[in-house]
Every structure is written in C-alpha cells, then in structure tokens.
N, C-alpha and C positions, 0 to 999 in steps of 0.2 A: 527833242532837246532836253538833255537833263535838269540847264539851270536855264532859266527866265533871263540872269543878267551873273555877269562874272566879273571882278574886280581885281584885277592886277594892279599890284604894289611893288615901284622898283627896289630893291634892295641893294642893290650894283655895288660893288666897291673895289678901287684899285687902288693899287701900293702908293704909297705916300710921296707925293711929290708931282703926283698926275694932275688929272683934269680933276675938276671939285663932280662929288658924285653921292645919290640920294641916299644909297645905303649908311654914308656915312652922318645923314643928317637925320637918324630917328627909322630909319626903312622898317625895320623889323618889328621896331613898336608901333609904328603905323600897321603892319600887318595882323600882328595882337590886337591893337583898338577895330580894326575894321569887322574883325572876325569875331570878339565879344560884341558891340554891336548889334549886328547879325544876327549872332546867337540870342542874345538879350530878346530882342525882337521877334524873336521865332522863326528867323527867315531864314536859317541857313540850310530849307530843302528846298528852297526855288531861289535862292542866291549864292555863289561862292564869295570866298577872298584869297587871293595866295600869293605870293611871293613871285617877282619874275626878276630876266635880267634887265639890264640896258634898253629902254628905250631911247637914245642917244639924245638925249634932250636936259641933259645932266645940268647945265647951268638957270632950269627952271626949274629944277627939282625942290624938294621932292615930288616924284612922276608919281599918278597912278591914272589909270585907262578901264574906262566902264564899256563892255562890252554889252551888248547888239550896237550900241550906237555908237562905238567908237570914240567918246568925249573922253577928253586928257583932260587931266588935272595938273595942275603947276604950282609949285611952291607950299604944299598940304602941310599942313601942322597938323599936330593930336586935335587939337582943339578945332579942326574943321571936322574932325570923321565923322561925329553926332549928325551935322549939317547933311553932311552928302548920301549918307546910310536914311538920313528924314526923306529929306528933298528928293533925291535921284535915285535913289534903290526903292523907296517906298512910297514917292508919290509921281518920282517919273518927272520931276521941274529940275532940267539945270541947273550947277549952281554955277551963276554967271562970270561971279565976280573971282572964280578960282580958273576957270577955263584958259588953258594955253591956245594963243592966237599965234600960229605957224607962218611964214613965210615964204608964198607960194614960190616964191622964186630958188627958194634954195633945193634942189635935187637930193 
C-alpha cells in the first residue's frame, strides 16, 4: 500500500439552481487546508489528500471520506481540518461529533 490512510474531499459542483453541493461550500479550500496540514506535519508520505466527485450525500456536505476505515465526514468546516488531520490521520480516534450517520434504509 502506498498510503497508510487517503482523504477524499468532495469538490462537486452543479450549475445553479440544482441540488445544494460541497464544492460550492469551501471544497477546494478544504482540500488546501487538508494537504498543508499534512504537509505541515510531515505526513504526506504515508497520508494523501485529494479532491473527489460526488459522494451523493450533498445536503451534509461538506463531504470528505478517510480511507482504510471508510469514516465520512459531514458538514466539515476549515476550522475542523486541524482536528481531524490531529485526531484521525495522526492518532487514529474518530472525530465523533463530525461523523455522518447514514440511513440503512435508504438504497
């Protein structure tokens, strides 16, 4: 495995009038803070960060998803990145209170 842990950040964004979508609430500059972070830290040869599309989960947005484990994030501001790059990239504790709770019922 190249990275330890990978960090997908939605960027999404559709033409105006659509569905409300993450890119259009900060995506890109969450992907800057994620990956300064990171770098800041020293981590970004056993962690990435990058930019993805649609997790369709837009009206929790802004999305971002920490691989091995699969944990979503929901509604992320700048000011949680510090948190989740401490907490979850570097000591591996969820951060609880940002975690998207899914609804097994929905397909």
């Amino acid at each position: 495995m190249l990275y330890q842990k990978h960090i997908f950040i939605c960027t999404n964004q559709r033409p105006e009038g659509s569905r409300v979508c993450c890119g259009e609430q900060h995506g890109l500059a969450l992907v800057a803070a994620f990956k300064k972070a990171i770098k800041d830290r020293g981590l970004n040869t056993e962690i990435r960060a990058q930019r993805a599309g649609c997790f369709d989960a837009c009206e929790r947005g802004p999305s971002v998803v920490v691989y091995p484990e699969g944990i979503f994030y929901g509604k992320v501001q700048l000011s949680d990145v510090e948190e989740i790059v401490k907490e979850h990239l570097e000591n591996n504790r969820i951060v609880e209170r940002l975690v998207m709770k899914f609804d097994n019922s929905r397909v």
